[in-house]
C-alpha positions in Angstrom: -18.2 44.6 186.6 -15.7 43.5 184.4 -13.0 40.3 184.6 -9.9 42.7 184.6 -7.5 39.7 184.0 -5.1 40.8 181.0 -4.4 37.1 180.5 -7.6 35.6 181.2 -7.9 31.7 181.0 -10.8 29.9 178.8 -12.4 27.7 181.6 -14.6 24.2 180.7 -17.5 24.9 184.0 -19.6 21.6 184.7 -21.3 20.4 187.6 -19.1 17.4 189.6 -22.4 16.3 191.4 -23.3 17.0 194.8 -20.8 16.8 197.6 -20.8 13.9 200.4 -19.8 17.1 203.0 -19.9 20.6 203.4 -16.3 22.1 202.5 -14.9 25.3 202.7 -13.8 27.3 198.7 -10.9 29.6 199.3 -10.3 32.4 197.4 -7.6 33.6 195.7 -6.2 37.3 195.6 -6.7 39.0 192.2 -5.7 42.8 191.6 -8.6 44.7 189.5 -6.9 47.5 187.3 -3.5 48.9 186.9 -0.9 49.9 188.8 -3.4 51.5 191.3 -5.1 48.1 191.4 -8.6 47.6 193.3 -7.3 44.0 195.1 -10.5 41.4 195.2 -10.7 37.8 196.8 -12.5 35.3 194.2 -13.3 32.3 195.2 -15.9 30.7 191.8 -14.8 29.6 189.5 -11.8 27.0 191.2 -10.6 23.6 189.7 -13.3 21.6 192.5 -16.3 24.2 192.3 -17.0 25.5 188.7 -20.9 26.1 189.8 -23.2 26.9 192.8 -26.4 26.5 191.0 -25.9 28.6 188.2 -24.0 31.0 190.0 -20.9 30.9 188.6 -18.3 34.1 189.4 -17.6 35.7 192.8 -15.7 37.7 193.9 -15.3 39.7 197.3 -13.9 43.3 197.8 -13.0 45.9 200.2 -13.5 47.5 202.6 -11.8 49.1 199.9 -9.5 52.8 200.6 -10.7 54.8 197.1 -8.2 57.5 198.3 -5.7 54.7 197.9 -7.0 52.5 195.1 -8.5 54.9 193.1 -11.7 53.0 193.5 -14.1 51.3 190.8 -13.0 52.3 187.4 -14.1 50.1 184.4 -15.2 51.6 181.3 -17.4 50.0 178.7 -17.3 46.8 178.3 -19.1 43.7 176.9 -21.2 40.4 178.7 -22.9 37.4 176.9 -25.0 34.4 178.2 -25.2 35.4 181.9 -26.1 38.0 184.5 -24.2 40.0 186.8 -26.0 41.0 189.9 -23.9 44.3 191.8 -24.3 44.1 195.8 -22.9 46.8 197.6 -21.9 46.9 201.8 -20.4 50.4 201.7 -20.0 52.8 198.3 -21.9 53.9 195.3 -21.2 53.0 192.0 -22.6 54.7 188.6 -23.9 52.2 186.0 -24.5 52.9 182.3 -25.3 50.3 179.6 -26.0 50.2 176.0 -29.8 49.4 176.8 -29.9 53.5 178.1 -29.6 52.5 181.8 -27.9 54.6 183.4 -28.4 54.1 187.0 -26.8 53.8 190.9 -25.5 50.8 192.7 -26.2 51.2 196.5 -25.6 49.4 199.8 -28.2 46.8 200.3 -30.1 47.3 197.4 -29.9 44.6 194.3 -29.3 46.0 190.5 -29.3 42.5 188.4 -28.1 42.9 184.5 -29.3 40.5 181.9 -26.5 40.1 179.4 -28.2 37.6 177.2 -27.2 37.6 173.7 -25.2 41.1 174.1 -24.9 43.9 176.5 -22.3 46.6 177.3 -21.7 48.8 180.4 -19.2 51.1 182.1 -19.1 51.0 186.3 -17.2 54.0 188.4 -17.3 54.5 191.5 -19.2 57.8 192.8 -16.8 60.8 193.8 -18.1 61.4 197.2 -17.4 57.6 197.9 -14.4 56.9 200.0 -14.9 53.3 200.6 -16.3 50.6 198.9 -17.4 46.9 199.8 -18.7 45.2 198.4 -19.1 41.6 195.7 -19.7 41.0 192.1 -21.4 37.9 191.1 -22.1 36.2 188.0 -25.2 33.9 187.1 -24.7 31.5 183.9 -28.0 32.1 182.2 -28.9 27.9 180.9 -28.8 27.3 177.1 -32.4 28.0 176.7 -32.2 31.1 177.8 -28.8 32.6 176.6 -29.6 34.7 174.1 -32.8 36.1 176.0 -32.9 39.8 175.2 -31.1 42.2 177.4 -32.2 43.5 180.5 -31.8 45.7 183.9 -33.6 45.4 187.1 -33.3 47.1 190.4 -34.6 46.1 193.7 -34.2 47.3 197.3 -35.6 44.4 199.8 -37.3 45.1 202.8 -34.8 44.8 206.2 -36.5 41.6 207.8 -35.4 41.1 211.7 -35.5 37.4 212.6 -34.9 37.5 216.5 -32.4 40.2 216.2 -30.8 38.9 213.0 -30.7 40.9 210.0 -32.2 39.9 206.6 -32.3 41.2 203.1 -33.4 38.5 200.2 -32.3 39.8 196.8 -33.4 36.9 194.7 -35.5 34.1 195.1 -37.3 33.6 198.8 -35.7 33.3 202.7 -37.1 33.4 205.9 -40.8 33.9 204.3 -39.2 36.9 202.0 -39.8 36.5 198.5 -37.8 38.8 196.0 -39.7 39.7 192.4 -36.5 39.6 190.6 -36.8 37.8 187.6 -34.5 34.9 187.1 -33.7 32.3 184.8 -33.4 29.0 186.9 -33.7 29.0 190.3 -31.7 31.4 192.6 -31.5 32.3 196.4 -29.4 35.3 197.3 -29.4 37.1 200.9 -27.4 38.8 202.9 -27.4 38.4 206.7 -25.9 40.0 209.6 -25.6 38.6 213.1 -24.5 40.1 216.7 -21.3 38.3 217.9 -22.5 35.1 219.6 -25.5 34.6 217.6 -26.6 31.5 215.7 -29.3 30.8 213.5 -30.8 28.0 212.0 -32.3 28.2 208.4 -34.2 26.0 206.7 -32.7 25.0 202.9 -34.3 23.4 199.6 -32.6 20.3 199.5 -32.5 20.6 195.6 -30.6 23.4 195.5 -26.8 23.7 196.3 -25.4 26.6 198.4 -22.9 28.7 199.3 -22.1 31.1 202.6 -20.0 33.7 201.7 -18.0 35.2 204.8 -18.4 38.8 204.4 -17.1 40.8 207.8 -16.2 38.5 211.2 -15.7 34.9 211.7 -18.2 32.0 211.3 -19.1 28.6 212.1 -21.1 27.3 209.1 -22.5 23.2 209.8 -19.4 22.9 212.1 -16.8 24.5 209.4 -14.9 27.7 210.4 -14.9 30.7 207.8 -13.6 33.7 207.6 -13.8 36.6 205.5 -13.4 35.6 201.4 -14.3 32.1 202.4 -17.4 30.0 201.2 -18.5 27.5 202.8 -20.2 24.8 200.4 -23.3 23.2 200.9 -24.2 20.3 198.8 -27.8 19.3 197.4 -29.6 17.3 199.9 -28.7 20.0 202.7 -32.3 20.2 204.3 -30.8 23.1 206.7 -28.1 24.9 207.9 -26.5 26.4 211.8 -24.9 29.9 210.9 -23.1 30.8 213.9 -21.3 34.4 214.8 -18.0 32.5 216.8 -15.5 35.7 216.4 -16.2 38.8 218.6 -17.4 40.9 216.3 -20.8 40.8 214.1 -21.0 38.6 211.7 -22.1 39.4 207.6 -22.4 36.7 205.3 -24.3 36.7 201.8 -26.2 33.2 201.1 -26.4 32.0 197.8 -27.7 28.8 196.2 -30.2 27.6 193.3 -30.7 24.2 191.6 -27.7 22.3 189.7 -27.3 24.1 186.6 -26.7 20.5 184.7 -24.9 22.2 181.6 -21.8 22.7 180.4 -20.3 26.0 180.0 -17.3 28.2 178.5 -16.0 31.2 180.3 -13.4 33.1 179.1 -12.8 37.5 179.9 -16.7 38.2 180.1 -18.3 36.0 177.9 -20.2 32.7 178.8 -20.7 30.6 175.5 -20.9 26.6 174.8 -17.9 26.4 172.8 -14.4 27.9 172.2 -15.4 29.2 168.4 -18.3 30.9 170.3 -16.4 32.8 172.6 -13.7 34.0 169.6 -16.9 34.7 167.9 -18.0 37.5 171.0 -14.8 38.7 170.8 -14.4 39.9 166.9 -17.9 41.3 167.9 -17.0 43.3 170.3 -13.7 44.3 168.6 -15.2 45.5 165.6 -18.1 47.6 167.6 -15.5 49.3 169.6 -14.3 50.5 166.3 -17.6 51.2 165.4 -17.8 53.0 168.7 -21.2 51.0 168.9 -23.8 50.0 166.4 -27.7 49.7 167.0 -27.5 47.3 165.0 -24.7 45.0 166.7 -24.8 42.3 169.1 -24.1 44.9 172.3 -25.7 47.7 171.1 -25.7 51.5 170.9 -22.7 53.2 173.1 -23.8 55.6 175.7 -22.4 59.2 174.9 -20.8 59.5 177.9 -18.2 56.8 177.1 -14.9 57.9 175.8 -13.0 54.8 176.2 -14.1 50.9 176.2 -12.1 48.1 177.5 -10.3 46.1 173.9 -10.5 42.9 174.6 -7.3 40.1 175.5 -5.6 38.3 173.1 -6.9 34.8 173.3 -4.7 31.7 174.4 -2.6 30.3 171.5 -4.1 27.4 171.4 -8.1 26.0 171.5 -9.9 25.3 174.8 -8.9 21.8 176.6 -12.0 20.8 179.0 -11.4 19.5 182.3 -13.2 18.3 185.1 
């Protein structure tokens, strides 16, 4: 999915070294669209948490009234240096990109896009879905790997139940679950669901950081209370975690960690580059194969022939990137 910010700001991410504590990242409210706007809670990247692992983008929608919204509409539009892995609660969305994917995002069931050095792609909501939940998350792909060639995968994870919780590993390995998915540094992503009462131990590699996204209900997380659009950050050295269901209602959180990315990185609309004249670089390419309406020959590739619009690109700040940290 796209970052729908008219006036998007050019961000500096580095790592700030691990964390003494866990903390709890709150989100902020950002409206998707136009006037019709699809409201989403993003809570990476923030001034004290550029990075968990490599993951470096979340945000958290719904349960989303399309009948009200209008629902997921983003036409074509361009990624570099990362991936974007699409996890759905409730809804369908349609996916096409300029690799010739075209293909369906469904509840519970992982489609992870390789951006490397160029991709495109349009998402819309299905029409017979009414409401959609779901997050959108983006993995900064390390500088040895950025301009890998670009790529689709789709995997549905077996439903583990560990002592009536609810398990689904998308990437990397939980629990004994191990997903296929093919990443670049080393990821965990699950999603877990909990009756109202329930806790649950899990056991953590202490080189990796991670987060717990609260999806639906309230949680204690290592004695921190969340609740929903809230992560609760766990530092590297956290050997293992208690996940606890405290509200009266189940409890659905995604769990997402990987190793310290150790790099620097610029983010600004939907490019990830290493430098400012990078990033302006992405853009003019993408501006001048919009007016191509797509080039085989161009960094993001051959337009699909369903497209009749793509997305222009923002003006850029004024002035050239300032890193902070």
């Amino acid at each position: 999915m796209s970052n729908l910010d008219p006036t998007p700001a050019e961000v500096v991410c580095s790592d700030r070294g691990p964390g003494a504590a866990p903390r709890v990242l709150d989100y902020r409210d950002v409206p998707l669209g136009g006037p019709r706007a699809m409201p989403v809670r993003r809570s990476l990247p923030q001034r004290g948490q550029s990075f968990i692992g490599a993951w470096c983008f979340l945000d958290h929608y719904g349960p989303d009234d399309v009948s009200t919204s209008g629902g997921m509409r983003v036409a074509g539009h361009p990624h570099t240096g990362l991936q974007t892995a699409s996890w759905l609660f409730t809804g369908r969305i349609e996916h096409r990109d300029t690799t010739g994917v075209h293909a369906e995002v469904r509840p519970g069931e992982l489609n992870l896009m390789t951006a490397g050095s160029g991709i495109a792609h349009s998402e819309f909501s299905t029409p017979d879905t009414t409401v959609l939940h779901g997050v959108q998350l983006w993995v900064a792909l390390p500088d040895e790997h950025r301009f890998t060639a670009p790529a689709f995968e789709h995997y549905a994870p077996p439903v583990l139940d560990r002592d009536g919780v609810r398990v689904l590993v998308f990437l990397g390995s939980l629990l004994g679950q191990r997903s296929p998915v093919r990443t670049f540094s080393p990821l965990l992503g699950a999603e877990l669901t909990l009756p109202a009462g329930r806790g649950v131990v899990l056991d953590l590699d202490p080189g990796f950081e991670h987060g717990v996204l609260v999806d639906t209900g309230a949680a204690t997380v290592a004695g921190e209370s969340a609740e929903p659009g809230q992560v609760v950050y766990l530092p590297v050295g956290t050997t293992a975690v208690e996940v606890t269901a405290s509200g009266d209602e189940p409890l659905r959180i995604l769990l997402l960690g990987g190793e310290p990315l150790g790099e620097e990185i610029v983010m600004w609309w939907n490019f990830i580059g290493r430098s400012h004249d990078e990033v302006v670089a992405f853009r003019e390419d993408w501006e001048r194969e919009r007016a191509d309406r797509g080039d085989a020959s161009g960094r993001f590739g051959p337009f699909p022939a369903q497209w009749r619009e793509t997305i222009p690109a923002p003006v850029l700040p004024n002035t050239r990137l300032k890193p902070r940290g």
